[in-house]
N, C-alpha and C positions, 0 to 999 in steps of 0.2 A: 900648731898642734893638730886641729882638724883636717889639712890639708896634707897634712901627711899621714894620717889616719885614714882618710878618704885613698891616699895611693896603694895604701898595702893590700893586702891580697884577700884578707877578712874582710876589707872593706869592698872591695870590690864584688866577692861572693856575696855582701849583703844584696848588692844596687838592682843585681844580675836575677837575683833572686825573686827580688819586690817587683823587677817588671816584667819577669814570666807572668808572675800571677796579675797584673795589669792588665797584660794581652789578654790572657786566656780567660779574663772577668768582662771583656768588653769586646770579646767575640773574636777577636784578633786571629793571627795565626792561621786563618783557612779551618776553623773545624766547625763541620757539619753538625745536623740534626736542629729539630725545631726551638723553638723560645725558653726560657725558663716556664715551669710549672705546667705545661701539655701534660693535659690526664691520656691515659696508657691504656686502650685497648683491651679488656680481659675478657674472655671466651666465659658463658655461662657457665653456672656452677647449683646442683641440686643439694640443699642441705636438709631438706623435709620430702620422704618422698609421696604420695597419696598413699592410702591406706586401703584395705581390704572394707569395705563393708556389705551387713545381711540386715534387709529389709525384711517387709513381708507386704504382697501384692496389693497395690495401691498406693504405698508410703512413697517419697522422694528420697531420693540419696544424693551425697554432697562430699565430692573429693579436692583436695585442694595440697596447693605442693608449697616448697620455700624457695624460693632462688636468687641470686644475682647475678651481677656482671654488670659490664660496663662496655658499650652503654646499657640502659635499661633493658631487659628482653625482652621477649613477645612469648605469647601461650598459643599454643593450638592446642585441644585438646582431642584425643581419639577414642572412639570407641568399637573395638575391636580391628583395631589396625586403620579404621575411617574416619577422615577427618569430620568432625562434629560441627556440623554450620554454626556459627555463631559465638562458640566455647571458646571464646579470645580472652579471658582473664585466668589468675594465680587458679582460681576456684570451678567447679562446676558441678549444676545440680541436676542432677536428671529429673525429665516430666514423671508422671505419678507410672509407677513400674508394673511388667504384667509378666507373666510366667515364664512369658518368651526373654526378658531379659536376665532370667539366673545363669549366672556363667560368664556372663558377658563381660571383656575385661574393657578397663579405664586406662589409658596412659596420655602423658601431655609432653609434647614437644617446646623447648625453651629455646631461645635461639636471638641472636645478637650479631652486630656488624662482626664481631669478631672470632663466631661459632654455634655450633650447635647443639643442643644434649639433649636426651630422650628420657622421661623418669620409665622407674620401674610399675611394671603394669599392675593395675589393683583391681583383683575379680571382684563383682558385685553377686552377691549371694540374694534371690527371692524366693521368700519361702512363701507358702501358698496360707491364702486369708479367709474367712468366714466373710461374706459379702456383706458389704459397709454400702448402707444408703447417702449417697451426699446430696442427691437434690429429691425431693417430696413432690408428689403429684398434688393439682392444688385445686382449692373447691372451683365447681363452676356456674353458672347461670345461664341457661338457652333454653328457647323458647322450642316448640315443637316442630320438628321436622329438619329442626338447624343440624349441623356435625358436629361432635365434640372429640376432642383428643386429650387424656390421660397420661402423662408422661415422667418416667423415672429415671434414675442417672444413679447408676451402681460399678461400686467396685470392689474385686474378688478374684478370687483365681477361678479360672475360666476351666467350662465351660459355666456360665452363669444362668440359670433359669428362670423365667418369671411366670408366678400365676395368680393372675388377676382376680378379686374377689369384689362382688356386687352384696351388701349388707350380709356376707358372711358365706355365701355361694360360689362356689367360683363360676369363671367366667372365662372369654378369651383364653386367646392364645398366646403361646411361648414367645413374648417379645417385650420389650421394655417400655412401649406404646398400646395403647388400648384407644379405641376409636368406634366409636358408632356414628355412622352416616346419615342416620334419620331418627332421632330423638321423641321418642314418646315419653308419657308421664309414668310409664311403668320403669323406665331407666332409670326414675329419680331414684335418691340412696347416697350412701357412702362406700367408696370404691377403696380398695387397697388393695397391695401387690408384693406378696411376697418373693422375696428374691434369694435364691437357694444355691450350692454346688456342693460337692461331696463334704464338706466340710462342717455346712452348718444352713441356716438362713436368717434371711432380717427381714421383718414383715413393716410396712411405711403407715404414715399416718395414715386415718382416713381423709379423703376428700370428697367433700359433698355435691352431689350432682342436682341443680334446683333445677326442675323446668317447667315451663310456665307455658299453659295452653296459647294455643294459636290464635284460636276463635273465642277464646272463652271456654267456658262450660259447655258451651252447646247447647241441647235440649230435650226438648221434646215436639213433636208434631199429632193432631188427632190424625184418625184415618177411618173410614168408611169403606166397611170389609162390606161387599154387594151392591154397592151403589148403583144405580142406574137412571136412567133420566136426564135433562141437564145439567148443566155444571150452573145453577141458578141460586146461588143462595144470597140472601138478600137481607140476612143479620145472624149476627153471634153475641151469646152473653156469658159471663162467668163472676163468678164471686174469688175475691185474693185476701189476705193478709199477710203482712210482715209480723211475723209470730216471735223471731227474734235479731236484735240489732245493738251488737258490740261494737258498731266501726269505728274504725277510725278514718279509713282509705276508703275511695268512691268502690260501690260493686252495682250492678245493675243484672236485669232482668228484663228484658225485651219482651213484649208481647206485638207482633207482628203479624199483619192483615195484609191482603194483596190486593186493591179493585181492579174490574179488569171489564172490556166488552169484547163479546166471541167474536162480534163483526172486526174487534182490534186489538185480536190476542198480543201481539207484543208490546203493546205500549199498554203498561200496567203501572201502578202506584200502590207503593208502598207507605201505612200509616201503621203509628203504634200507641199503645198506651202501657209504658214502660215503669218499671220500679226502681226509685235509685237509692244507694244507701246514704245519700245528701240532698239538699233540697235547697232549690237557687231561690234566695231573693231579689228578685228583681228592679231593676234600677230606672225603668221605664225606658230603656234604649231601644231601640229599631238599627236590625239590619247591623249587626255587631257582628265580630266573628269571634269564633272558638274560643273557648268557652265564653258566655254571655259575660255580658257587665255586670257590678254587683256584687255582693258579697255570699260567696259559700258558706251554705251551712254545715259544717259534718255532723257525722251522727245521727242522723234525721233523716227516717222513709219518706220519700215523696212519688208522689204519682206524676208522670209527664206525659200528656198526649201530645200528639207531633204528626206530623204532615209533610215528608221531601218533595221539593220541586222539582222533581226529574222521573223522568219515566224508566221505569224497568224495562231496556231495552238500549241497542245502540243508536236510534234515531230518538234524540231528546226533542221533548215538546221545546219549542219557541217561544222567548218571551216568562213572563209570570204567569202561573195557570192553579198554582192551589194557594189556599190560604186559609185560614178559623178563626173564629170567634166565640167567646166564650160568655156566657151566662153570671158569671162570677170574676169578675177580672181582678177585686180584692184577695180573694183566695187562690182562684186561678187566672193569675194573670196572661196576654198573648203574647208573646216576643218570634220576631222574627230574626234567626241569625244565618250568616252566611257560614256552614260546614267547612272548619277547617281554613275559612278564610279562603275558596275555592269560589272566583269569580261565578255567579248565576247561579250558583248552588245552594240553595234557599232552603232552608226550614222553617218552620213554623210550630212552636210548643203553645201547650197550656200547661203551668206546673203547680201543685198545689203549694199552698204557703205553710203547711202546717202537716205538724209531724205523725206519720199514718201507721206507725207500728203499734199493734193490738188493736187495729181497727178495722173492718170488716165492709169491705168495699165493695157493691157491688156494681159490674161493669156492664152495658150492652153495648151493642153498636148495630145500628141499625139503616136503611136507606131511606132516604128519603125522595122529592120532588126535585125535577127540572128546573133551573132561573139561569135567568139569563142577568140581572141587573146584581153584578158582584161587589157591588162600589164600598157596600160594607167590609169584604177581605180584600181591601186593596191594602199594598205594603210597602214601605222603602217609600213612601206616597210615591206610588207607583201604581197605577192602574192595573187588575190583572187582563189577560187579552181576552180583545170581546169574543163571546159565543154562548155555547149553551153548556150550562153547567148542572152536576150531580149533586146535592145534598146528600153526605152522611154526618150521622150521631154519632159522638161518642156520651153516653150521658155514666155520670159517675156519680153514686149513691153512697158516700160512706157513713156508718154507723154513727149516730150523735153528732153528724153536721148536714147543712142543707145542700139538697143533691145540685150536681152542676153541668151544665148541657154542651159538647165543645162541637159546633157544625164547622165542617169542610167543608170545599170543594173541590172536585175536578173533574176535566172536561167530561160532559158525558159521554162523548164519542168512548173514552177510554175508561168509565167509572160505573159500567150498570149492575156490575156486581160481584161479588166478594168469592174470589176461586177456590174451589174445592181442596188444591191441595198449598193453599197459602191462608189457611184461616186458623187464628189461633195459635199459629206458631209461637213457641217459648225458644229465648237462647239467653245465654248469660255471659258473663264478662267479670273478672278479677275477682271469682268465689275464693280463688289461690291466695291471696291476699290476707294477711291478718287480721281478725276481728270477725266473731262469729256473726252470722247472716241466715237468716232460712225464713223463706217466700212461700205459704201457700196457696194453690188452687185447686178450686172445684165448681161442682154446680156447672159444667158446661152443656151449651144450649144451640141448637144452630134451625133458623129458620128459610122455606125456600119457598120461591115464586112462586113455583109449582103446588108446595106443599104448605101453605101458608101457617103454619104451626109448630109451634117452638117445640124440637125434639132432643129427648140428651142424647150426648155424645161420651162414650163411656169408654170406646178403641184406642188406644196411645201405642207411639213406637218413640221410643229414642234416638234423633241424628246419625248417621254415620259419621257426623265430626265430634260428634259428643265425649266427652274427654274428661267424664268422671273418673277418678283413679279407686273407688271401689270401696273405699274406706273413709278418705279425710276431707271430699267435697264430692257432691253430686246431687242427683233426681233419685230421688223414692217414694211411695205410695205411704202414706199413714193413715190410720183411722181415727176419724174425729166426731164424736156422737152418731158412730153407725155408719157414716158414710166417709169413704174414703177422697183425702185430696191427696195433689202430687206437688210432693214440695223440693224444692232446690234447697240447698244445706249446705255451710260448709262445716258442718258439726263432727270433730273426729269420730271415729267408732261404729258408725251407723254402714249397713248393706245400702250401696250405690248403683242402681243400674248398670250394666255394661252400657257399651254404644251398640246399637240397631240391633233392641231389645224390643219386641212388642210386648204387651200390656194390656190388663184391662182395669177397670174401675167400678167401683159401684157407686151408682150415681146418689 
């Protein structure tokens, strides 16, 4: 029965049937084209196209499209028919916009192994802005004579204007930088900048401009208007007190002496008997450097006389050649330290131990004799170098304690006497500093060779470095039972001398 169901003709259209579709299931027959399931080429295709957008000058904008194909496409993006460095994805944002981009159209190129398409282009509208601060000029600190630069960062529709203001003044010029090249204390303040165009303006924070003298305060110097004769003076006296002392932070007051011999005007020595607003205890070290050993006291005036080992001059003495001794080494003890830690650069102090505000100190300094045998100011135990040496005084008298006597020496050759226009000098250092301070003097006295008789001295001029700013620290004259002294201050409110101000006093 099957075999002859297999002959007939049905049966055979079946057999004939089943093995076409054999061949042509197993590639048979000769027919081309690739593998079963090869993905098929499709040319890009935009189904999102960017969009129209209106900023306003400064904002970003962000256009972005939808697309496929196969394979994956690529982006280029354009703007205004140029291709945009970098704009290689679906999206893109433009940097912060300016006037000059209103109008400007956006299109993006898609493109694949298989094609390429271009979306429709999308104007960017900028509409014009009231100027927007994004970056603030910011406080600063420098010292006198340093440069400072003030600097803003705005955006607006252009044209944009800046005018800089000094505590409410204006100042400078049309630029978004403001600069001074040489800093004084009248610069100090809070600086702001407003920034304008037809629209509107934005005015920036203040920033504060601190500056902080060079030298210090500076000072004062006496002066002898008619002088004539030698230049022979051979002692100076004065009366001081620290009248008030809030500190916290060291401030000082220099009182500065020059000796000198006409036979060897340039090799001169400088000694002082200075005011500080802290007072060293002493650890009995020798030959320390900067700042001594020991522990600071803050808050506490003290007096420090002192003695450099080095000559006023570019040929320095050789060797050790000054050094003191004091009367009181409990109260004012001697330390010698090395300045700064500056090989052969020797000081020598006496500093009191005890605190001198409201104490009425009176100072001379006067010369004394010729010796030769210095073995008492030897230092570092270092002998100083032999020769012939000058005695001066400093002796210091204050109020309700026993007076104290500090002798130097130095060479005589360079030390016979105290120069006309180095005696008495005042300068000061971090009155800027917080914590009220005010130093006064008077009673000054100056005796000469020539004229062997203590005369006052009643002429003053103020530094050409002096660097009182007029109001919140400086030199001014007061009067104190009828006779006026000249006191250093850092006391807000008060009339400050200018710098290279003459003066007089009554003595």
């Amino acid at each position: 029965m099957q075999l002859a169901e297999h002959g007939s003709p049905r049966a055979r259209f079946a057999v004939s049937l089943a093995l076409t579709f054999l061949l042509v299931g197993c590639g048979g027959g000769g027919g081309g084209g690739g593998g079963a399931g090869a993905p098929q080429s499709v040319a890009p295709t935009i189904s999102q196209q960017p969009q129209n957008q209106t900023v306003t000058t400064g904002q970003i904008a962000t256009f972005a499209v939808m697309a496929s194909g196969t394979p994956q496409p690529t982006y280029q993006w354009q703007k205004n028919g140029q291709n945009v460095s970098g704009a290689t994805s679906s999206s893109y944002t433009t940097p912060a916009t300016v006037t000059a981009d209103n109008g400007a159209s956006f299109q993006v190129v898609v493109a694949n192994s298989a094609g390429t398409v271009t979306s429709n282009a999308a104007i960017l509208t900028v509409t014009p802005a009231i100027p927007t601060i994004t970056t603030q000029p910011l406080s600063q600190t420098v010292t006198v004579d340093q440069s400072v630069v003030f600097s803003v960062v705005a955006v607006g529709s252009s044209p944009l204007h800046f005018q800089w203001n000094l505590n409410g003044v204006n100042i400078g010029t049309d630029s978004p930088d403001y600069k001074t090249s040489s800093v004084q204390t009248t610069d100090a303040g809070t600086y702001t900048v407003t920034v304008s165009n037809v629209l509107g303006n934005s005015v920036s924070s203040g920033a504060v401009l601190t500056v902080k003298p060079l030298y210090g305060l500076g000072g004062v110097s006496p002066t002898f208007p008619g002088f004539s004769g030698p230049n022979d003076l051979t002692g100076a006296s004065y009366h001081v007190m620290v009248t008030n002392n809030q500190s916290t932070a060291l401030k000082i007051i220099f009182m500065s002496n020059r000796v000198w011999n006409p036979a060897s005007p340039l090799l001169t020595y400088f000694f002082e008997s200075d005011i500080y607003s802290g007072a060293y205890t002493y650890a009995g070290e020798i030959c320390t450097t900067w700042p001594p050993l020991g522990t600071y006291v803050q808050t506490l005036a003290g007096l420090d006389i002192g003695i450099g080992d080095y000559a006023y001059a570019a040929n320095q003495q050789p060797g050790l050649t000054t050094g003191l001794t004091s009367s009181d080494p409990l109260n004012f003890p001697v330390e010698t330290i090395l300045i700064d830690g500056i090989p052969n650069l020797y000081k020598s102090t006496a500093g009191s131990q005890y605190d001198m505000t409201g104490i009425d100190v009176a100072v001379s300094i006067t010369r004394g004799a010729t010796i030769t045998d210095v073995s008492a100011y030897g230092r570092c135990n270092r002998p100083l170098v032999a020769g012939t040496y000058r005695i001066w005084t400093v002796t210091a008298s204050p109020t309700g304690h026993a007076p104290v006597t500090v002798n130097f020496v130095v060479p005589d050759l360079n030390g016979r006497y105290v120069t006309i226009n180095e005696v008495m000098n005042l300068y000061s250092e971090y009155l800027y500093t917080p914590g009220t301070f005010s130093v006064q003097y008077w009673n000054f006295q100056t005796i000469r060779e020539s004229d062997p008789v203590w005369r006052p001295v009643s002429t003053f001029m103020t530094h050409d470095n002096y660097d009182g700013n007029g109001s919140n620290f400086g030199v001014r004259v007061v009067s104190v039972g009828g006779h006026d002294h000249i006191e250093f201050s850092n006391v807000p409110g008060n009339t400050y001398f200018p710098k290279s101000t003459a003066f007089t006093i009554t003595p």
